[in-house]
C-alpha positions as CSV (number, residue, x, y, z in Angstrom):
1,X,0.0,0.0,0.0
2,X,1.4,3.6,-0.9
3,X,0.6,7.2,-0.3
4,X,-0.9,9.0,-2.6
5,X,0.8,12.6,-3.1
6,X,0.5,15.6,-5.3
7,X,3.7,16.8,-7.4
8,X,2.7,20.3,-6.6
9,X,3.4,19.4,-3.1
10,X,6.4,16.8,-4.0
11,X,7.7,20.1,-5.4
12,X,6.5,23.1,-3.0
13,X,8.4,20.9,-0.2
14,X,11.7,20.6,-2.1
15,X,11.8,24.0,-2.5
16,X,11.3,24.8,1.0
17,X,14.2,22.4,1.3
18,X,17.1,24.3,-0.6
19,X,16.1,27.6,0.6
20,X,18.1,28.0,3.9
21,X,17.8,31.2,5.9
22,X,21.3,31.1,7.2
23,X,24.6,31.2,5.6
24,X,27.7,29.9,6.9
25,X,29.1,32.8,7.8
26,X,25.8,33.8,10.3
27,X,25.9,30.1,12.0
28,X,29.1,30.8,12.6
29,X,28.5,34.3,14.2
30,X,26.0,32.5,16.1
31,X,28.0,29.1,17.5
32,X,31.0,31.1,18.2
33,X,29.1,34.1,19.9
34,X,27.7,32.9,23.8
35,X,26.1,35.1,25.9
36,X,26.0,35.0,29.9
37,X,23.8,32.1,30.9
38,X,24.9,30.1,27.9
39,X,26.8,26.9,27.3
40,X,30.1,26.5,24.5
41,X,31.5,23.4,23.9
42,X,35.1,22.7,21.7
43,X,36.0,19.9,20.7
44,X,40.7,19.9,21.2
45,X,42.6,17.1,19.6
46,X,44.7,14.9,21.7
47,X,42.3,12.4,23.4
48,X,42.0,14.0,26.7
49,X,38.6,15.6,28.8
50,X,38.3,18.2,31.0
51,X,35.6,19.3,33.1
52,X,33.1,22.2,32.4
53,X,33.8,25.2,33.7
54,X,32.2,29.3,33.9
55,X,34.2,31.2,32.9
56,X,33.8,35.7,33.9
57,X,30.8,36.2,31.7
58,X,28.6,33.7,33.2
59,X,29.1,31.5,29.9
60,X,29.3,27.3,30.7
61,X,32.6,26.3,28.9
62,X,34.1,23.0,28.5
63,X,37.1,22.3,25.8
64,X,38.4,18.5,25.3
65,X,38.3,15.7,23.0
66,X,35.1,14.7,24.0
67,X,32.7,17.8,25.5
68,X,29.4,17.0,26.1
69,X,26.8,19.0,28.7
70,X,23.5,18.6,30.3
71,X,21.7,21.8,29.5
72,X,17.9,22.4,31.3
73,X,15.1,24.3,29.0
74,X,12.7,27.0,30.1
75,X,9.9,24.0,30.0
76,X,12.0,22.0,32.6
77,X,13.0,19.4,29.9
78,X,16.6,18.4,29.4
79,X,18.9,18.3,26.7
80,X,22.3,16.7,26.4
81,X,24.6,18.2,23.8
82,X,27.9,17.2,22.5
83,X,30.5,17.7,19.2
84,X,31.4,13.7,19.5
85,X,34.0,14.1,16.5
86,X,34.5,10.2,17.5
87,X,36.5,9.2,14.4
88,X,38.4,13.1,14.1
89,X,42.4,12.7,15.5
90,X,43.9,15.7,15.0
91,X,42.9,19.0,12.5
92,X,43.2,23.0,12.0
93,X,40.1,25.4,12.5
94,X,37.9,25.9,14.2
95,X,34.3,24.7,16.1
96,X,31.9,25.7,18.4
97,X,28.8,24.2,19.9
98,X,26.4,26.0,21.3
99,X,23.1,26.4,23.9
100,X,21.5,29.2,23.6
101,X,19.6,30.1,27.3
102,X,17.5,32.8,26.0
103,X,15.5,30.9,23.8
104,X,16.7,26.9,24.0
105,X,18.2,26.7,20.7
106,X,21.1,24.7,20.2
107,X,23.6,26.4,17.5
108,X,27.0,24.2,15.7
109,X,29.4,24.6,13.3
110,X,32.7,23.3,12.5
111,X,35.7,24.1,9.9
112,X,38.5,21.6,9.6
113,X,41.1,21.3,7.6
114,X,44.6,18.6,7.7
115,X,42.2,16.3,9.2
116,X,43.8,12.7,10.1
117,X,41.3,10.1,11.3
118,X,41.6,7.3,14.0
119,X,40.1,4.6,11.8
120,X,40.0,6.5,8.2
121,X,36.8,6.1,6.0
122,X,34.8,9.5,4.9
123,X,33.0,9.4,8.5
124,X,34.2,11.8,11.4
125,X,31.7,13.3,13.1
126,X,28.7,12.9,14.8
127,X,27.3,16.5,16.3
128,X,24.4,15.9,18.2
129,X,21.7,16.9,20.7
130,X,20.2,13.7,22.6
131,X,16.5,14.9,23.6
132,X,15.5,11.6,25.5
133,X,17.7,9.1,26.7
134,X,21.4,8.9,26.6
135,X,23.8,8.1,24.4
136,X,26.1,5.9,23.3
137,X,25.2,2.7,25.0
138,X,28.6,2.1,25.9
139,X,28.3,5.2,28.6
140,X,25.8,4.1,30.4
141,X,26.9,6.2,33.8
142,X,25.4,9.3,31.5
143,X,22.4,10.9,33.1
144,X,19.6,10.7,31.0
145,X,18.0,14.0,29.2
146,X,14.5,14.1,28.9
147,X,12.3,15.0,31.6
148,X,9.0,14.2,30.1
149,X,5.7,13.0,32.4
150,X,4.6,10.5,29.0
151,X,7.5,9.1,27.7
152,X,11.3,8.8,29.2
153,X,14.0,6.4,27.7
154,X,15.6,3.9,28.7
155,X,12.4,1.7,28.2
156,X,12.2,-2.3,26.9
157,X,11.0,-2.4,23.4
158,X,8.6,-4.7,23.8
159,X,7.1,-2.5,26.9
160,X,7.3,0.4,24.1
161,X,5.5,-1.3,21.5
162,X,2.7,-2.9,23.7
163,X,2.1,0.6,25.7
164,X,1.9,3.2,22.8
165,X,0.0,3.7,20.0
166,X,2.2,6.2,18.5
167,X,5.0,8.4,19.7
168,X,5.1,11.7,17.7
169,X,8.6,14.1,17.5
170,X,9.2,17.3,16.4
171,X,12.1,18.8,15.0
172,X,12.8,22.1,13.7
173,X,16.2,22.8,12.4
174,X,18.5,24.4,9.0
175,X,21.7,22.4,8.0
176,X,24.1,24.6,5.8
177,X,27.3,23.0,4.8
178,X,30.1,23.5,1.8
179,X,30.9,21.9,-1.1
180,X,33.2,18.5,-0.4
181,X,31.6,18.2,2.9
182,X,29.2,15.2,3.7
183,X,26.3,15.4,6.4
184,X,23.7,13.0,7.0
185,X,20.9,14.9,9.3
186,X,18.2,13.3,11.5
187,X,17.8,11.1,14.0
188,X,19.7,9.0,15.2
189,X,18.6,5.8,18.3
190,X,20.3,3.5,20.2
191,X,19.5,0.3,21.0
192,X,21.0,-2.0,24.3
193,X,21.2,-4.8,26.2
194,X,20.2,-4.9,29.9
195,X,23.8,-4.5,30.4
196,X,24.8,-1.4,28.9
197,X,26.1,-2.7,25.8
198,X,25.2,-1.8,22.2
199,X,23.1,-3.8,20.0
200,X,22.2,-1.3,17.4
201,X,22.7,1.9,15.5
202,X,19.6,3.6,13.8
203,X,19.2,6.1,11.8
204,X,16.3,8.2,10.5
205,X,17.7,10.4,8.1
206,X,15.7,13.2,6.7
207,X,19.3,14.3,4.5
208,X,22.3,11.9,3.2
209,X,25.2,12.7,1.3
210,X,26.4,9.5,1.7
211,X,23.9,7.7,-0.1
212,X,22.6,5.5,3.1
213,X,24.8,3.7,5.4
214,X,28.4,3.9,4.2
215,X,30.1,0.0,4.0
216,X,28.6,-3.2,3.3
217,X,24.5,-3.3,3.5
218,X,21.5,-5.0,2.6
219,X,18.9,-3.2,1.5
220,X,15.4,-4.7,2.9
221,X,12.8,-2.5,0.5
222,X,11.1,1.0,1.2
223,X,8.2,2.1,3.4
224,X,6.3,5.1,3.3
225,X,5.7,6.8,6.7
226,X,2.8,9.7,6.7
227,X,4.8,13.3,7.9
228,X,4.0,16.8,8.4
229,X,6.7,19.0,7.0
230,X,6.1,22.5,7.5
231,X,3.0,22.3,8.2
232,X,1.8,20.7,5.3
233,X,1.1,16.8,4.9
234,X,3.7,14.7,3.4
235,X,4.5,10.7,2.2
236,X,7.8,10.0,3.2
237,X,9.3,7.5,1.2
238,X,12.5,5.8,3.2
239,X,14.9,3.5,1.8
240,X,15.4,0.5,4.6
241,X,19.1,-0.7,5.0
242,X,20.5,-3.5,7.4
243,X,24.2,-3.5,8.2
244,X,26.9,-4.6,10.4
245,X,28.6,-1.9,12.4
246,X,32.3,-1.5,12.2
247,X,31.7,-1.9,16.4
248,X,30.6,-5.0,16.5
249,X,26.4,-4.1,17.0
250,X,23.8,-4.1,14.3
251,X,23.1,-0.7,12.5
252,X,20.2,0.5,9.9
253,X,19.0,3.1,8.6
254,X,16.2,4.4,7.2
255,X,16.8,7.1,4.5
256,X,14.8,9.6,2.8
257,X,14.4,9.5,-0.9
258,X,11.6,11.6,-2.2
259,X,12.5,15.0,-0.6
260,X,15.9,16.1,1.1
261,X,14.6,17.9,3.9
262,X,17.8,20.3,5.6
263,X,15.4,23.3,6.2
264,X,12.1,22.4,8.0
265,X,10.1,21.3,10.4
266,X,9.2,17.8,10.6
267,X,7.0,16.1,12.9
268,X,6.7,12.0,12.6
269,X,5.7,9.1,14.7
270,X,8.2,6.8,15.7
271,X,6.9,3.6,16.1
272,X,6.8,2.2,12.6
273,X,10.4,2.9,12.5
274,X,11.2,1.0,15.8
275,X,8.7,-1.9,14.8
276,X,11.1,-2.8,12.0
277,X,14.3,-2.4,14.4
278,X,12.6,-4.6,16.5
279,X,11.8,-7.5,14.1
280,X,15.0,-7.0,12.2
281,X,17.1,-7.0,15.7
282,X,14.7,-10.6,16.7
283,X,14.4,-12.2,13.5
284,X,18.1,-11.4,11.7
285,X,20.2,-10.9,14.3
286,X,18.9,-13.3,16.9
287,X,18.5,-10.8,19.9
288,X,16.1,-12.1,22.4
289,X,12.9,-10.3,22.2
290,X,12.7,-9.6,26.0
291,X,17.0,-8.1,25.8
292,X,16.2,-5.0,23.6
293,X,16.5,-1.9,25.3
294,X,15.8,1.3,23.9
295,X,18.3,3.9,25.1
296,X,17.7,7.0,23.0
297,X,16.5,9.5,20.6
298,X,18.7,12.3,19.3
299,X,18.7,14.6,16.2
300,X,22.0,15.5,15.1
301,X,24.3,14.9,11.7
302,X,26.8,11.9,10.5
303,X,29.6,14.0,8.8
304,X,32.9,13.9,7.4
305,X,34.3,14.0,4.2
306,X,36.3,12.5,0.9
307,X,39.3,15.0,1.4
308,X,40.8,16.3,4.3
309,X,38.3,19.0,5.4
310,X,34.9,19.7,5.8
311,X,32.6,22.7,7.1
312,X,29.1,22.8,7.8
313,X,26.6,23.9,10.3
314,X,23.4,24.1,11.9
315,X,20.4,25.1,14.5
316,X,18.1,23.3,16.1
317,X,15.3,25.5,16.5
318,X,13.4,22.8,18.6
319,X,13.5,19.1,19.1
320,X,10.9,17.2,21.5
321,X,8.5,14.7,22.3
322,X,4.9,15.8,21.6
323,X,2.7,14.9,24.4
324,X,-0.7,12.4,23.0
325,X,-2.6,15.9,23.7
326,X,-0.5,17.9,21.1
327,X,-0.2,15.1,18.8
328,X,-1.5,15.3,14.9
329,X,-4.5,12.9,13.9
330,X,-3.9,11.1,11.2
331,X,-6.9,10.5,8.9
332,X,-7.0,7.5,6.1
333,X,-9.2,7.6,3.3
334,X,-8.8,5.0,0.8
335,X,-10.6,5.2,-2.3
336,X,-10.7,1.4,-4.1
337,X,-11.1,1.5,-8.1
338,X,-12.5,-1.9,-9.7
339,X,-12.4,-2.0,-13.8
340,X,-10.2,-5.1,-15.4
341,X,-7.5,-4.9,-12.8
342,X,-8.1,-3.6,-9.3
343,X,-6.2,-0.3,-7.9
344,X,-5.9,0.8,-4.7
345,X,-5.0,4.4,-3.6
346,X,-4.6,5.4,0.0
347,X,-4.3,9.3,0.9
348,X,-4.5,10.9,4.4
349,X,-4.9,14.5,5.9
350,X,-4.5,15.2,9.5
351,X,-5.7,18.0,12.3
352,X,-4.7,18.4,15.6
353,X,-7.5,18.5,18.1
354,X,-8.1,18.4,22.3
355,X,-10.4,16.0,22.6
356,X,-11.2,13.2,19.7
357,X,-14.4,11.7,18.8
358,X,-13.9,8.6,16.3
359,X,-16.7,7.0,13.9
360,X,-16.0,5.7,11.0
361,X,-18.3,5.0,8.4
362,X,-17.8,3.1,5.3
363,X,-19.7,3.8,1.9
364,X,-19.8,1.9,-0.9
365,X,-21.1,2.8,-4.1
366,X,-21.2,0.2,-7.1
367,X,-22.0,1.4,-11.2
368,X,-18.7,0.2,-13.1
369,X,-16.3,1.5,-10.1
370,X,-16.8,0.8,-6.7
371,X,-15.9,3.9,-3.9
372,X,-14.8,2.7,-0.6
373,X,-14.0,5.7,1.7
374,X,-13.2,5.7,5.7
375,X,-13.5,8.7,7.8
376,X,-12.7,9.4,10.9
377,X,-14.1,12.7,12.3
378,X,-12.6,15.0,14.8
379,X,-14.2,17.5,17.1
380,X,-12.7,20.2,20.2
381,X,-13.8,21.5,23.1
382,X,-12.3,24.7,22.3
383,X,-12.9,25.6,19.0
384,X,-14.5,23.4,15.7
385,X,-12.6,22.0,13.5
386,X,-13.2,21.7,9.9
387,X,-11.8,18.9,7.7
388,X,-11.6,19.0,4.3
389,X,-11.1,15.5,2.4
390,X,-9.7,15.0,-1.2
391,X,-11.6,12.3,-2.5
392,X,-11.7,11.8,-6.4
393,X,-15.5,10.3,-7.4
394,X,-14.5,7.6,-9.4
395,X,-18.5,7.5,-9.9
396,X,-18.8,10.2,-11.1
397,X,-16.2,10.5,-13.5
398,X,-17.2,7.3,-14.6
399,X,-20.7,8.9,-15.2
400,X,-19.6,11.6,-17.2
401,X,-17.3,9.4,-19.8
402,X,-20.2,7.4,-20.4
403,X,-22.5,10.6,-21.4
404,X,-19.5,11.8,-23.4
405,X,-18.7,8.5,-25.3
406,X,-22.9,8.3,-26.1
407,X,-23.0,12.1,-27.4
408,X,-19.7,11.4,-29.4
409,X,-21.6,8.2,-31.0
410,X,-24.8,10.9,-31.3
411,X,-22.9,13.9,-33.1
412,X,-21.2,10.7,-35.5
413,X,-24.7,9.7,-37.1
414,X,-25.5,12.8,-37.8
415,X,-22.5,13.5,-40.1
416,X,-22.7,10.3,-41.4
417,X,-25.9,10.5,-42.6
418,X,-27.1,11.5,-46.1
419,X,-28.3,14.7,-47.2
């Protein structure tokens, strides 16, 4: 079964995608730039840490190989931020990430040049902000960010799958980056054992210049997931791949391939994604249904390069779980055409409402096409809601070919016949 989906909006939403409103330069200005009450972190070569520190101006610094911070937001939820340029050993420039107090956003950007790697391969970097959980696995003494009353991570999978319905996150963001550099942006999840240790690396990516998971994969097929981009409805059509990470633990990833979104906001439910982890983790790689632990959920970039620099940046205007109250309703109508074969088209529109009513009523209508439609409708407590659906008549049209066909037969006769 597939999404139906207009070019016009195929098209409206790959526009939205290329324009960014930043350049370079400005992310720059505005990574590099903290103000009192802020948080910058720098990544230093050399394989050392150092603690966090405030420095005269009230601004949270910390500069090591691997920085990372716990930052709190004015809604009381917590974020953990950090450069993680695992694979980077030494390089020249410059980077800077940072938290922005006065209005929660989370700023990056990084220009490197004479990079050497630890383990080579066009992969470096993996900039980050972890919004639920904690990550990686392998650091499991990390508090965990979050601070949601519906959802926190770490959670069992299977509790996951048989407690929620759906589990809808929102990101708003702009990637920039220069030519030669690589970034794959989106999310990123780890999955665990009840010990700590990693049994997989997933990735939801909404942007890949790599072209999916870099090394040997497998790829399993496509699904389409329903997604609101700016606002507006959207089939996302992602690319499934199954891998072997160089660590030792499975990795996929589930890539974008009708729209490369780097300037938006997105909002998507989660769970279809983590129902395939699951089965692929149980089924393929033999992990123990009850041993899968879910550890996190971050939004951040894969990065690197085929030479020996790379600069990019980005913002994260927001990133969170939506609570079930803010969440979008999706609504399914699926319009069945019979003539010699039989096609099926599904479509979908959503509207976010405070209180739900569901009935669903099913029509069928039979002349020479049969109309199957299923509607769920919505109302509020605070204010109504009107939703519009886009249902072709098949019926109708049908109708209206026949009266042409028998007209076109009509206004033949006549010039046939003699005078």
């Amino acid at each position: 079964m597939k999404y139906k989906l207009s070019s016009v909006l195929i098209i409206g939403i790959l526009l939205l995608s290329i324009t960014n409103a930043y350049t370079l330069t400005e992310i720059k200005t505005i990574a590099s730039s903290p103000e009192p009450g802020d948080a910058l972190l720098t990544w230093v070569g050399g394989g050392f840490w150092s603690p966090p520190y405030v420095d005269e101006n009230n601004v949270t610094r910390q500069e090591c190989t691997w920085p990372g911070l716990m930052v709190t937001r004015d809604d009381g939820t917590s974020i953990w931020i950090e450069p993680n340029f695992w694979n980077i050993a030494s390089g020249s420039g410059e980077n800077y990430l940072r938290f922005i107090n006065s209005s929660d956003k989370v700023a990056f950007y990084t220009k490197l040049e004479n990079v050497t790697t630890q383990w080579g391969g066009i992969a470096w970097a993996t900039p980050e902000v972890v919004f639920v959980g904690r990550t990686p696995p392998q650091f499991a003494q990390l508090p965990s960010a979050g601070g949601y009353e519906w959802f926190s991570l770490p959670m069992s999978v299977s509790e996951f799958l048989q407690n929620y319905d759906e589990l809808y996150v929102k990101a708003s963001y702009e990637v920039v980056k220069a030519n030669g550099t690589l970034v794959r942006w989106g999310f990123l999840l780890w999955f665990e054992n009840p010990n700590g240790q990693a049994l997989a690396e997933v990735y939801i990516s909404f942007s890949d210049d790599f072209g999916g998971w870099v090394g040997d994969k497998t790829v399993l097929g496509t699904i389409a997931v329903p997604m609101i981009v700016d606002g507006e409805l959207f089939s996302g059509e992602f690319v499934v791949m199954r891998a072997l990470s160089g660590g030792g633990w499975a990795g996929m990833e589930f890539m974008l391939s009708n729209a490369d979104l780097v300037n938006n906001t997105v909002i998507v439910d989660i769970k279809p994604f983590i129902e395939i982890v699951f089965n692929q983790l149980v089924n393929y790689f033999g992990v123990p249904a009850d041993q899968i632990i879910w550890g996190s959920l971050n939004l951040g970039s894969y990065s690197g390069s085929e030479g020996t620099g790379f600069e990019f940046g980005w913002i994260i205007h927001d990133v969170r779980i939506l609570s079930p109250e803010e969440s979008p309703k999706i609504i399914t109508v699926t319009v069945t055409q019979t003539q010699t074969t039989t096609k099926t088209v599904t479509d979908f529109m959503y509207v976010t409402v405070t209180s739900t009513t569901t009935q669903t009523e099913t029509l069928t209508e039979t002349s020479t096409t049969t109309l199957t439609t299923t509607k769920i409708e919505t109302s509020t407590t605070t204010s109504p809601t009107t939703v519009t659906e886009q249902i072709t008549d098949w019926t109708l049209t049908g109708v209206a070919g026949i009266l042409l066909l028998i007209i076109g037969f009509g206004v033949g006769w006549m010039l046939k016949k003699p005078k």
